[in-house]
KEDO-933913 format. One record per residue (C-alpha): residue number from 1; residue in three letters; chain; y, x, z. Coordinates in steps of 0.05 Angstrom, whole numbers. Each point is the difference from the previous one (the first is absolute). Layout:
! residues N
{NUM "ALA" "A" {Y X Z}}
...
This chain:
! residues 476
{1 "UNK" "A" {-2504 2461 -1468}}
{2 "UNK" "A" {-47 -42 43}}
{3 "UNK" "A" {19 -36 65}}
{4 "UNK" "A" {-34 7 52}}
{5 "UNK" "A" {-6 -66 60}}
{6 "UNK" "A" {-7 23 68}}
{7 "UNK" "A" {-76 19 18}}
{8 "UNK" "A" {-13 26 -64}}
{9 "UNK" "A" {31 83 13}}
{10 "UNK" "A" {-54 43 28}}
{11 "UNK" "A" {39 52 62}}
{12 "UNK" "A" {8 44 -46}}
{13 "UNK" "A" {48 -48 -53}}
{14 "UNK" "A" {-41 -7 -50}}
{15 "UNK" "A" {-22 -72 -26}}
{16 "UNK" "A" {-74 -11 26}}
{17 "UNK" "A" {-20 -34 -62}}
{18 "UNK" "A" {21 71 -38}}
{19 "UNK" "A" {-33 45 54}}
{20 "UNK" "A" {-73 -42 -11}}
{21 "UNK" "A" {0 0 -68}}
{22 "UNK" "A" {29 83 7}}
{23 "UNK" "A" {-72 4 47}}
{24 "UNK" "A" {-43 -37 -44}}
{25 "UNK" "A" {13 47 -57}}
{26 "UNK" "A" {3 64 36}}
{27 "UNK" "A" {-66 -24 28}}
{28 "UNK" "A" {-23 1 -63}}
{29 "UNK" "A" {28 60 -39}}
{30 "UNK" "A" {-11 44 62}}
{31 "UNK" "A" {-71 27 -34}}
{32 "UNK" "A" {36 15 -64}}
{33 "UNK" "A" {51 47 37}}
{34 "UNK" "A" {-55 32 39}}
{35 "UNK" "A" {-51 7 -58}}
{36 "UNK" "A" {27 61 -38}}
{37 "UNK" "A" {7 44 62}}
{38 "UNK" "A" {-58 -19 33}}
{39 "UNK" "A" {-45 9 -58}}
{40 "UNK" "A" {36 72 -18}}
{41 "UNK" "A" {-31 34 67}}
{42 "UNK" "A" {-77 -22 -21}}
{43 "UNK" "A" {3 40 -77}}
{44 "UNK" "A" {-43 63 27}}
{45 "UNK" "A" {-56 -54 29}}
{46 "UNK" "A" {2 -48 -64}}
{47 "UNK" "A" {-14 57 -39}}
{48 "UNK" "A" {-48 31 37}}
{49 "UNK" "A" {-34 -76 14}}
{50 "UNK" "A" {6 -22 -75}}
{51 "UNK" "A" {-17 68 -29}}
{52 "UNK" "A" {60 13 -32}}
{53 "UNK" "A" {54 64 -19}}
{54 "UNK" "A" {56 -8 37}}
{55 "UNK" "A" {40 -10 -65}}
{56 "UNK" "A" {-29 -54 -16}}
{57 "UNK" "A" {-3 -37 67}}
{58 "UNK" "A" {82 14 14}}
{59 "UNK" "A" {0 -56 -64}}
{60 "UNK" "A" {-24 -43 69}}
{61 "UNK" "A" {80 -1 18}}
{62 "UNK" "A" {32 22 -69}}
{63 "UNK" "A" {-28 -68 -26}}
{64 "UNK" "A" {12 -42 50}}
{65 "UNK" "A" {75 23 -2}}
{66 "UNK" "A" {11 2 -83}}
{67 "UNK" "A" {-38 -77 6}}
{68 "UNK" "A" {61 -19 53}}
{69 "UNK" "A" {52 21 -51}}
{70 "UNK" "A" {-33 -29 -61}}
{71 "UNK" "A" {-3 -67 44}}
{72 "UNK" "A" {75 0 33}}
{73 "UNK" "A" {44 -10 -63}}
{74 "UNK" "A" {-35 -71 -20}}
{75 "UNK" "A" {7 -28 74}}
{76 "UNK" "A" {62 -26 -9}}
{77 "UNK" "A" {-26 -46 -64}}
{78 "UNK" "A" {-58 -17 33}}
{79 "UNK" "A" {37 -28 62}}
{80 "UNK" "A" {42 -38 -40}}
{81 "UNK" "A" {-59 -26 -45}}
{82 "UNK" "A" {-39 -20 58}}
{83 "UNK" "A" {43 -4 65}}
{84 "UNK" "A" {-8 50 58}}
{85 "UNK" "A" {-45 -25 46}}
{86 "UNK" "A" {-52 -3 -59}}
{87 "UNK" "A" {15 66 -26}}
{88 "UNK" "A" {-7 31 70}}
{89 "UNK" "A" {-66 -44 19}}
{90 "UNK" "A" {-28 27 -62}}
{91 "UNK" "A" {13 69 5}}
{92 "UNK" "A" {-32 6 54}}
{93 "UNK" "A" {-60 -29 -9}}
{94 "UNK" "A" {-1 48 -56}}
{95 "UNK" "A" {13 60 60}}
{96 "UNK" "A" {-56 -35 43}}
{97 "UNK" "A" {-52 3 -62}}
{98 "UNK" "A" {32 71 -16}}
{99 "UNK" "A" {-18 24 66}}
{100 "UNK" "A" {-65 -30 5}}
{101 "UNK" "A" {-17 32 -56}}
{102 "UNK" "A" {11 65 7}}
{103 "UNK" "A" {-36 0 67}}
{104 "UNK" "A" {-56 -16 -57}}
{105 "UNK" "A" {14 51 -33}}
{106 "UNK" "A" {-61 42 -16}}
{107 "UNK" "A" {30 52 -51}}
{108 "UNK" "A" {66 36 -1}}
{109 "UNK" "A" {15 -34 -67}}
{110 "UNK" "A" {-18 -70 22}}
{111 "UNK" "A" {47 21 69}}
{112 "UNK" "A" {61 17 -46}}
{113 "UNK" "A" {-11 -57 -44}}
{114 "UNK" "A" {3 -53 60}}
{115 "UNK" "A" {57 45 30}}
{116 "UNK" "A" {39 -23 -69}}
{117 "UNK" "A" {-10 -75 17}}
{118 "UNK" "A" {32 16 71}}
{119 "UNK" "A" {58 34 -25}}
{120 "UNK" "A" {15 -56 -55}}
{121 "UNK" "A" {2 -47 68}}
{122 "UNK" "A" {35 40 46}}
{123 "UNK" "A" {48 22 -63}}
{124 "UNK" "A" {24 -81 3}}
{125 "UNK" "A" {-10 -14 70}}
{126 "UNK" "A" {60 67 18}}
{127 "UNK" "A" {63 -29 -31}}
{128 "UNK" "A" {-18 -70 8}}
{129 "UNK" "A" {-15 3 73}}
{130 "UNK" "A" {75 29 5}}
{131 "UNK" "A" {18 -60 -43}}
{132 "UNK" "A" {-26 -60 31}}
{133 "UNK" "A" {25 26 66}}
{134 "UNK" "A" {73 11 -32}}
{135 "UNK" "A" {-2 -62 -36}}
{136 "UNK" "A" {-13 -44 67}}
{137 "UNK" "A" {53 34 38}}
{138 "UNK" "A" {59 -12 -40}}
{139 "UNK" "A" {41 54 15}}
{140 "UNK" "A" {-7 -9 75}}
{141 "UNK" "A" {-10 52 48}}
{142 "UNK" "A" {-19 39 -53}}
{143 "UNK" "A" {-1 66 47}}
{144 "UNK" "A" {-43 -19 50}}
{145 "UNK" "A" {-45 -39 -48}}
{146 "UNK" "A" {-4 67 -42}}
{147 "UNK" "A" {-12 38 60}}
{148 "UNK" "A" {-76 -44 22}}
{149 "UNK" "A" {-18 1 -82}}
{150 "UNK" "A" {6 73 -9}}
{151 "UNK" "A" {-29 21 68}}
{152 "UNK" "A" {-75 9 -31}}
{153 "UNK" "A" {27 25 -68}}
{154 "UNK" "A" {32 55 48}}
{155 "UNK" "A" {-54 14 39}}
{156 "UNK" "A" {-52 -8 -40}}
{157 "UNK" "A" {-7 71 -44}}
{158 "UNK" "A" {9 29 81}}
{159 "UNK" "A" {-53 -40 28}}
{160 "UNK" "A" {-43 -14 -57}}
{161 "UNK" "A" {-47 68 5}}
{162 "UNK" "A" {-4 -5 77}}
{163 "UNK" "A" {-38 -66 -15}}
{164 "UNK" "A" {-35 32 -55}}
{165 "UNK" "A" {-21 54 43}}
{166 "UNK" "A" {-20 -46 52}}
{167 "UNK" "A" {-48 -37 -45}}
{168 "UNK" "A" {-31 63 -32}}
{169 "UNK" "A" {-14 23 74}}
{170 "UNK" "A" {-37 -67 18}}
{171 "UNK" "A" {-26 -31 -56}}
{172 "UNK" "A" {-6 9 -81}}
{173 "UNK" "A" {49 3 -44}}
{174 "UNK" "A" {-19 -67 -29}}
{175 "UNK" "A" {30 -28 58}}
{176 "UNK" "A" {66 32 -25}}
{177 "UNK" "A" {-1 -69 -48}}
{178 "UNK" "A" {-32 -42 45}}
{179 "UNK" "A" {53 -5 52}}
{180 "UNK" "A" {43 -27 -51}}
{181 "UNK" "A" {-42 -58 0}}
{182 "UNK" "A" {16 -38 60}}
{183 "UNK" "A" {76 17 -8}}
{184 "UNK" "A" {-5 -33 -69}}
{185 "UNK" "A" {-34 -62 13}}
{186 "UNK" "A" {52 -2 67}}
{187 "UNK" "A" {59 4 -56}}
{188 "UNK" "A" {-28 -44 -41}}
{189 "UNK" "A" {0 -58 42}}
{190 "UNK" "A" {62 13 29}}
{191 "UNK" "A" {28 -1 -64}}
{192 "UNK" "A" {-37 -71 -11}}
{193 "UNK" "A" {31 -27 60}}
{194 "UNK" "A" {70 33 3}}
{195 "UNK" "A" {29 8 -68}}
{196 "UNK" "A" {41 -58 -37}}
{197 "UNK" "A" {-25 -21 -61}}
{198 "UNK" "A" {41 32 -49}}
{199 "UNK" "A" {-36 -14 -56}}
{200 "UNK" "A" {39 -20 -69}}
{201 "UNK" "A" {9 -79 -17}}
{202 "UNK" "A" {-53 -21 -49}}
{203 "UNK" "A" {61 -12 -51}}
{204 "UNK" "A" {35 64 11}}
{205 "UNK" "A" {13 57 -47}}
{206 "UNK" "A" {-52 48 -5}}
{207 "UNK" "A" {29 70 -18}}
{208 "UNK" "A" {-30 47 -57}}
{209 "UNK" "A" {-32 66 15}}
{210 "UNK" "A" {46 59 -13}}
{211 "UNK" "A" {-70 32 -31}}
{212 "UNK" "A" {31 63 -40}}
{213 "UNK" "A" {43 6 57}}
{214 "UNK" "A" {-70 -6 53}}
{215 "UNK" "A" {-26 47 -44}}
{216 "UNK" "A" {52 56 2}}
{217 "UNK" "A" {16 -5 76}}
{218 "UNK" "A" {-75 -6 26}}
{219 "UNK" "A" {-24 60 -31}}
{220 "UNK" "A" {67 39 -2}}
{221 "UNK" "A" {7 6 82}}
{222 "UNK" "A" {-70 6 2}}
{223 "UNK" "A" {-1 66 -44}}
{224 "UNK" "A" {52 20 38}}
{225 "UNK" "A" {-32 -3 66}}
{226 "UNK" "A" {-59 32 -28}}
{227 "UNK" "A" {37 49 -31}}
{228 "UNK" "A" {36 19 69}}
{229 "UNK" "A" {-74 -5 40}}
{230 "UNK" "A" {-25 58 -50}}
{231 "UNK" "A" {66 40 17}}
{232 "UNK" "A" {-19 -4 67}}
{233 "UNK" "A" {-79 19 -21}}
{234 "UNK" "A" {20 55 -49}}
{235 "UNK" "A" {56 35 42}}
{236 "UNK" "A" {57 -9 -59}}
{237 "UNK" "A" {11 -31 -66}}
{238 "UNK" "A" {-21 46 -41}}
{239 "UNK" "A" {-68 -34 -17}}
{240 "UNK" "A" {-18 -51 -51}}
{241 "UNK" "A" {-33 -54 59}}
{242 "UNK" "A" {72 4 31}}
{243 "UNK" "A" {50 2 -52}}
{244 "UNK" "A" {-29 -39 -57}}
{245 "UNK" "A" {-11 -60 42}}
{246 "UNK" "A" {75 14 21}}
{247 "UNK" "A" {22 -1 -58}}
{248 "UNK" "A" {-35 -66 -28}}
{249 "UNK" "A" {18 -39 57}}
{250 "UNK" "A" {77 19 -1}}
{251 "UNK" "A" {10 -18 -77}}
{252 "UNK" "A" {-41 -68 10}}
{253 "UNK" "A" {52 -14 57}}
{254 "UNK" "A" {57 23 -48}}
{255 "UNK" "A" {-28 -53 -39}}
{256 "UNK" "A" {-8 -48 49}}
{257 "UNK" "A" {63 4 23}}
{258 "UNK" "A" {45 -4 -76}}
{259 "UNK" "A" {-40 -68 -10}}
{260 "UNK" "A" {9 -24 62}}
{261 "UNK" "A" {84 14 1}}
{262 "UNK" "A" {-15 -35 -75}}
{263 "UNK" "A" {-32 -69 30}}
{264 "UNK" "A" {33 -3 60}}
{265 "UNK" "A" {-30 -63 46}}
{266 "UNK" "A" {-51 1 -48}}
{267 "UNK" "A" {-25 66 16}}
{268 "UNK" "A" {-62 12 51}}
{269 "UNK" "A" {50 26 49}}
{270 "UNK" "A" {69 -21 3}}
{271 "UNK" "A" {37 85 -4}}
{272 "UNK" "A" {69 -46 8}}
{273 "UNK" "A" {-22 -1 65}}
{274 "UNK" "A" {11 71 6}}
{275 "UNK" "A" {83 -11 -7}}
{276 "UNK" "A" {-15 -33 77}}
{277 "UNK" "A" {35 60 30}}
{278 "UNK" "A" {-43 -23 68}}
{279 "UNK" "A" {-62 0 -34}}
{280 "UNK" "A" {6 57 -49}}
{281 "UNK" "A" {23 48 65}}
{282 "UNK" "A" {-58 -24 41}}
{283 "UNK" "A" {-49 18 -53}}
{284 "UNK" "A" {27 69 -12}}
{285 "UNK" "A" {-2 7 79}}
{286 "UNK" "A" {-71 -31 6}}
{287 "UNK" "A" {-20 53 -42}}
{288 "UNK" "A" {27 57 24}}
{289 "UNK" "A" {-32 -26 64}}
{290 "UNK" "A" {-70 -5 -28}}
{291 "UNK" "A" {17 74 -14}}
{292 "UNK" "A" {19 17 72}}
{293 "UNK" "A" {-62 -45 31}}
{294 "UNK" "A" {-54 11 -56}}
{295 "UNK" "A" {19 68 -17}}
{296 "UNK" "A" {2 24 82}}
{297 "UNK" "A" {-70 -43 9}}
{298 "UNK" "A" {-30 45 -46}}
{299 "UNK" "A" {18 61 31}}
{300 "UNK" "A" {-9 -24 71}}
{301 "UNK" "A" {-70 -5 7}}
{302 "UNK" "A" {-9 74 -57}}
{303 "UNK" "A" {41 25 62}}
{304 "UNK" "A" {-47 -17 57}}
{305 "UNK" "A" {-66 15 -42}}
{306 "UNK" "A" {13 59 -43}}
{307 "UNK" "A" {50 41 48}}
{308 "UNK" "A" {-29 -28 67}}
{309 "UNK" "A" {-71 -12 -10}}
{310 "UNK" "A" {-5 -70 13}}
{311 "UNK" "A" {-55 -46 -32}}
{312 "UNK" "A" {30 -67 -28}}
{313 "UNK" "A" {-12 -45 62}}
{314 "UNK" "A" {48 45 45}}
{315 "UNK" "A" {44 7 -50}}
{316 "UNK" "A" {5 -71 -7}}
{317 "UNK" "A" {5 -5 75}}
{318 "UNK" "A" {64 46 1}}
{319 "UNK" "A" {38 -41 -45}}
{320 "UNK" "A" {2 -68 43}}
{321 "UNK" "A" {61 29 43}}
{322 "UNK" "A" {42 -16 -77}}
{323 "UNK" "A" {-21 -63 9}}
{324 "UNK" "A" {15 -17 62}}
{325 "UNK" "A" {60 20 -21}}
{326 "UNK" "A" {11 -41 -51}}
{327 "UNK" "A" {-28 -61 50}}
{328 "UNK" "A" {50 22 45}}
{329 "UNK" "A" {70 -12 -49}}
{330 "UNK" "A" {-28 -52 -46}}
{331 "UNK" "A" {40 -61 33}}
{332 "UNK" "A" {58 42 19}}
{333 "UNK" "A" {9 18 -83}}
{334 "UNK" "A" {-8 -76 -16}}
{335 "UNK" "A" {49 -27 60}}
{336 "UNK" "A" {51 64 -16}}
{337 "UNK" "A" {-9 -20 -67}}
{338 "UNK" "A" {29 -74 7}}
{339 "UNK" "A" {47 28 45}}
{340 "UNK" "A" {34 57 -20}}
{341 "UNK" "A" {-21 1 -76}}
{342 "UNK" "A" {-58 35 -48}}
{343 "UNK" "A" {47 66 -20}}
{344 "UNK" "A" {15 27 71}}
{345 "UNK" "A" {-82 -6 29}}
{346 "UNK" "A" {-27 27 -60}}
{347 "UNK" "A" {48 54 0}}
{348 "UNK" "A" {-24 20 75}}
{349 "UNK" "A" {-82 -11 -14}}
{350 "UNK" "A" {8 52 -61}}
{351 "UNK" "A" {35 50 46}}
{352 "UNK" "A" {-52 -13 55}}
{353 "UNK" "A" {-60 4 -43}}
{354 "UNK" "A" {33 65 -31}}
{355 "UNK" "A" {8 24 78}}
{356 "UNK" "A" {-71 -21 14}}
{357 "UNK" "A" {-32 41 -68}}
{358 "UNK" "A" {39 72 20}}
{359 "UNK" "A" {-44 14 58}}
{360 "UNK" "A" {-57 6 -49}}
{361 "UNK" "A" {40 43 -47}}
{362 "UNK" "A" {5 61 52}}
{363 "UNK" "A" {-78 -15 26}}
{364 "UNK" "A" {-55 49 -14}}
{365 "UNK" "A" {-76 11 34}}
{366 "UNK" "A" {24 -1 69}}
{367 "UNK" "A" {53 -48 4}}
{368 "UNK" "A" {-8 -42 73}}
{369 "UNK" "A" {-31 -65 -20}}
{370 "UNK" "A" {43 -39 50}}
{371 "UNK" "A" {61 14 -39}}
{372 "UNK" "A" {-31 -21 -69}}
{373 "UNK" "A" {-10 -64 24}}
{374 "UNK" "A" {66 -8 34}}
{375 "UNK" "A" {20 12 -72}}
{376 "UNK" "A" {-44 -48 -23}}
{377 "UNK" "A" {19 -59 45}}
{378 "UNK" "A" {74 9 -9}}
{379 "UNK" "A" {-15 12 -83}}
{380 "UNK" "A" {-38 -80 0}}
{381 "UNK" "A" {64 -28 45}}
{382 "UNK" "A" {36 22 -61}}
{383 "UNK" "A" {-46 -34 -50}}
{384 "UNK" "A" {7 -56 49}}
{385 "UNK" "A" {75 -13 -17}}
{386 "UNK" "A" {3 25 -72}}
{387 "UNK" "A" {-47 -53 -34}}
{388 "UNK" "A" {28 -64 29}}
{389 "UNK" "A" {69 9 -31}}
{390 "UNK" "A" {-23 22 -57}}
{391 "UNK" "A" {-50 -57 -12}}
{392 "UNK" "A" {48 -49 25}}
{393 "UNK" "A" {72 12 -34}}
{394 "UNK" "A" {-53 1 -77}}
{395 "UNK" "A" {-3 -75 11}}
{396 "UNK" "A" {73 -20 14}}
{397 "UNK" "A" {38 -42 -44}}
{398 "UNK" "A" {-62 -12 -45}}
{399 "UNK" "A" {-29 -71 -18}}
{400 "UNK" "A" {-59 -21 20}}
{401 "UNK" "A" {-25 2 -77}}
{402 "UNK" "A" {13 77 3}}
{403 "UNK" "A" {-28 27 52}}
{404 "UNK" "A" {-72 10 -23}}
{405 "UNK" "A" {35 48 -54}}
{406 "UNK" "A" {32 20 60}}
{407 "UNK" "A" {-62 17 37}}
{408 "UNK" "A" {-33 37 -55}}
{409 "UNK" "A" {55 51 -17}}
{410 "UNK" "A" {4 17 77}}
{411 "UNK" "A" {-73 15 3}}
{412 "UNK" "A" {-11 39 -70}}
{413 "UNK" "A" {65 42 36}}
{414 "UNK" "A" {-45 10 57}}
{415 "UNK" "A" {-60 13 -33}}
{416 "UNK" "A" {29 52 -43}}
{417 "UNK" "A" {34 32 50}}
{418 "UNK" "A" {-63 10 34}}
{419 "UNK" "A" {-40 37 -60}}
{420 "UNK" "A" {72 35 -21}}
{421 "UNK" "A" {1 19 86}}
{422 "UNK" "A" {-73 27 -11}}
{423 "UNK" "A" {4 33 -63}}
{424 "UNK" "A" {58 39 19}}
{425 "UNK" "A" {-22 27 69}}
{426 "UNK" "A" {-72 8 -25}}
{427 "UNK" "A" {39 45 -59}}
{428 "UNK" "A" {46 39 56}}
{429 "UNK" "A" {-66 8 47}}
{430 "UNK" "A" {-50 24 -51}}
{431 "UNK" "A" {54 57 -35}}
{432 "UNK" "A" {13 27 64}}
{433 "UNK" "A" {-74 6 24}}
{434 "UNK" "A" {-39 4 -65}}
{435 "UNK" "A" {-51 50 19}}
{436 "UNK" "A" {18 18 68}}
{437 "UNK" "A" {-42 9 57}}
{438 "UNK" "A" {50 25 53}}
{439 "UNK" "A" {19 -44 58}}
{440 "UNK" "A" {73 26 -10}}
{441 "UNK" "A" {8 -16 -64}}
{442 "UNK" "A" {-36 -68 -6}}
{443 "UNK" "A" {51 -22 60}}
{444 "UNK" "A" {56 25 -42}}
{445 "UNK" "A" {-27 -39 -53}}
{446 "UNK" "A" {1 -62 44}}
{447 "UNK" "A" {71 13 33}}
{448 "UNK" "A" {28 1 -78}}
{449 "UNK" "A" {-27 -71 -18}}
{450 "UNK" "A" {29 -32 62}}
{451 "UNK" "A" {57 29 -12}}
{452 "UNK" "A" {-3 -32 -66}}
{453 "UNK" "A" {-19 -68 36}}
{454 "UNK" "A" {61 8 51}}
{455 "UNK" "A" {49 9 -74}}
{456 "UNK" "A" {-25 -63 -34}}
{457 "UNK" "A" {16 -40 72}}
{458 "UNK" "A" {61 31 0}}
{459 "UNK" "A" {23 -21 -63}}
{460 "UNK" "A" {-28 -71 18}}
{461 "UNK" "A" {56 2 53}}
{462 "UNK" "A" {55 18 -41}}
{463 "UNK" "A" {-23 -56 -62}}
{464 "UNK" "A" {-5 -49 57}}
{465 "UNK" "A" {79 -3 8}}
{466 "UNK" "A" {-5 -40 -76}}
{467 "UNK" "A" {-25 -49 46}}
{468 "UNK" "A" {42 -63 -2}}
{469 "UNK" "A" {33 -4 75}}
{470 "UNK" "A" {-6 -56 42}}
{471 "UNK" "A" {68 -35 -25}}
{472 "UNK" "A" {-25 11 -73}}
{473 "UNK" "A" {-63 -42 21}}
{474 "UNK" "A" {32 -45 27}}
{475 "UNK" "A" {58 -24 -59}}
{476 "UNK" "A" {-68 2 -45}}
């Protein structure tokens, strides 16, 4: 653990040195966290702008997300290989030229081609921003240092289609890339100025590429994610695009994961890792909570536009009270968290985000608006508390060496809870209102996915009491 001399703790007790290198990179990845969202509100105009089917343009986000997952996997060898601060400098330059490029873009093909070289970016620039924030702190604070990294990751699927909409109702959509501009060449300075130079010593060891391994993982979540995007699309999994890509991806992770338990240290990613009761519990918990946020985020705005007659804008526009929620209980979850302990706050977030999701389970056409977004704003103060903990207790006890494995099993588990979140309520929603055209029973069709929402938070609560308590942490 580092010592700190006095002058050097920020109010809030967390070492200054950690909190500007925790700005410099958040400064920098903020775009990446933003992109997907904001990008996901502009398909109908990129289609009707680039004179594409609306099949073809949704490949705009699908391609961006399967590049991220192809990408994540290797950025624990490339950090090692070449030393954070390079690794992150040159990602995103790569997300800068990504962007600029697709506001280039003069075809939907050439669009979802430069999309790819954003998500290959963003896909290393997610886990190791996590990384290289762990990795300076040490251990310390690690609550309230959790709580300012994961504040845009939280709010960024909430607020990320009001800025979209905002753009759209000003300007093109090219500008939907362009803004990222600025905030890249803002990160990477930062990052040129901030960061230690971590790079390896000229004489050190340089480890191998896992390549079989690369090549079994990469692909393998990425067909899986595809696979669950199409269950969404298709309403079930009884069609080819959903289940055969299902299907491919889990046997190349079967794969993946017998060689890996075969080479051990040697593998691309470390699964001994896994036996880290913190870490292993965190990432089951992360993604059930990329269910309960992704999966609710998806129906949230279906809600306002298909059942209330809202365009996307206002739609947008009602979901800011969940993040002023989340605004609201951020630093309480990462100062309760170093308090009290990980197990007991993410117990109580679950239970209020479950609390917050009901309201919208016995809605219909005429529920009063003012209670929705009570709902709403008490729903984000649970998604305030729940992430901190969860993000924070994955890191204890690990060395610094580990943690960029570290990083990338918590975010697959959060990705994937997202698409499973998605897939599943998009399943529920579309068998209960295939064909209909009554109010009554389009409503009823809503009220039965939240309901499925509020029982995956639910049982998020009661997994989150594997969490290791706050005397556990502490012997570790």
């Amino acid at each position: 653990m580092t010592s700190t001399s006095p002058g050097t703790t920020a109010p809030g007790g967390l070492d200054r040195s950690v909190l500007r290198i925790a700005f410099a990179v958040i400064a920098g990845g903020i775009a990446v966290i933003f992109d997907t969202t904001i990008v996901n509100v502009a398909l109908h105009d990129l289609a009707q702008d680039l004179g594409a089917s609306i099949s073809t343009i949704q490949w705009v986000s699908t391609g961006y997300l399967l590049a991220m997952f192809v990408a994540i996997p290797a950025t624990g060898w490339l950090q090692a290989r070449l030393g954070g601060k390079r690794l992150w400098i040159l990602a995103q330059v790569g997300f800068l030229l990504g962007s600029v490029l697709c506001a280039l873009a003069w075809s939907a093909p050439s669009l979802i081609a430069f999309r790819v070289l954003q998500g290959l970016a963003g896909g290393v620039m997610m886990p190791l921003m996590t990384t290289l924030i762990m990795q300076a702190a040490r251990g310390q604070s690690v609550g309230r240092l959790m709580a300012v990294v994961g504040l845009p990751i939280a709010l960024g699927p909430i607020l990320g289609p009001v800025i979209g909409g905002l753009i759209l109702g000003n300007l093109t959509w090219h500008w939907l890339f362009l803004v990222n501009v600025p905030v890249c060449l803002l990160g990477i300075w930062l990052a040129w100025r901030v960061l230690p130079d971590d790079r390896p010593a000229a004489d050190a060891p340089r480890p191998p590429l896992d390549v079989a391994g690369l090549c079994l993982v990469s692909p393998g979540v990425a067909a899986v994610i595809l696979g669950l995007s199409q269950v969404g699309e298709q309403g079930g999994l009884g069609h080819v695009e959903a289940w055969l890509p299902l299907l491919v991806g889990a046997a190349l992770l079967v794969a993946f994961v017998l060689r890996a338990l075969r080479r051990g240290d040697r593998a691309l990613l470390d699964l001994k890792l896994l036996r880290h009761r913190p870490l292993a519990v965190s990432t089951v918990l992360l993604t059930l909570t990329g269910v309960a946020l992704y999966g609710a985020m998806f129906l949230l705005p279906l809600y306002f536009q298909s059942l209330r007659g809202e365009d996307a804008l206002a739609a947008g526009l009602l979901l800011i009270p969940q993040g002023v929620g989340t605004l609201v209980t951020r630093s309480l979850g990462g100062r309760l968290t170093d308090t009290v302990g990980a197990r007991p706050v993410a117990v109580a977030g679950f239970l209020v985000v479950a609390l917050g999701t009901v309201p919208f389970a016995f809605s219909g056409t005429d529920s009063a608006y003012w209670w929705l977004l009570v709902a709403l704003f008490v729903r984000g103060m649970g998604l305030g508390l729940v992430m901190t903990p969860l993000m924070a207790v994955a890191y204890v006890g690990l060395e610094r060496e580990e943690m960029p494995d570290a990083s990338i099993f918590t975010r697959i588990g959060q990705q994937l809870g997202g698409s499973v979140g998605t897939a599943t309520l998009a399943m529920v929603l579309t068998a209960s209102v295939a064909g209909a055209t009554d109010p009554t029973v389009v409503a009823g069709g809503f009220d039965r996915a939240f309901w499925w929402a509020t029982g995956f938070t639910l049982v998020a609560a009661g997994l989150s009491f594997l969490l290791p308590s706050r005397r556990e942490l502490q012997r570790d």
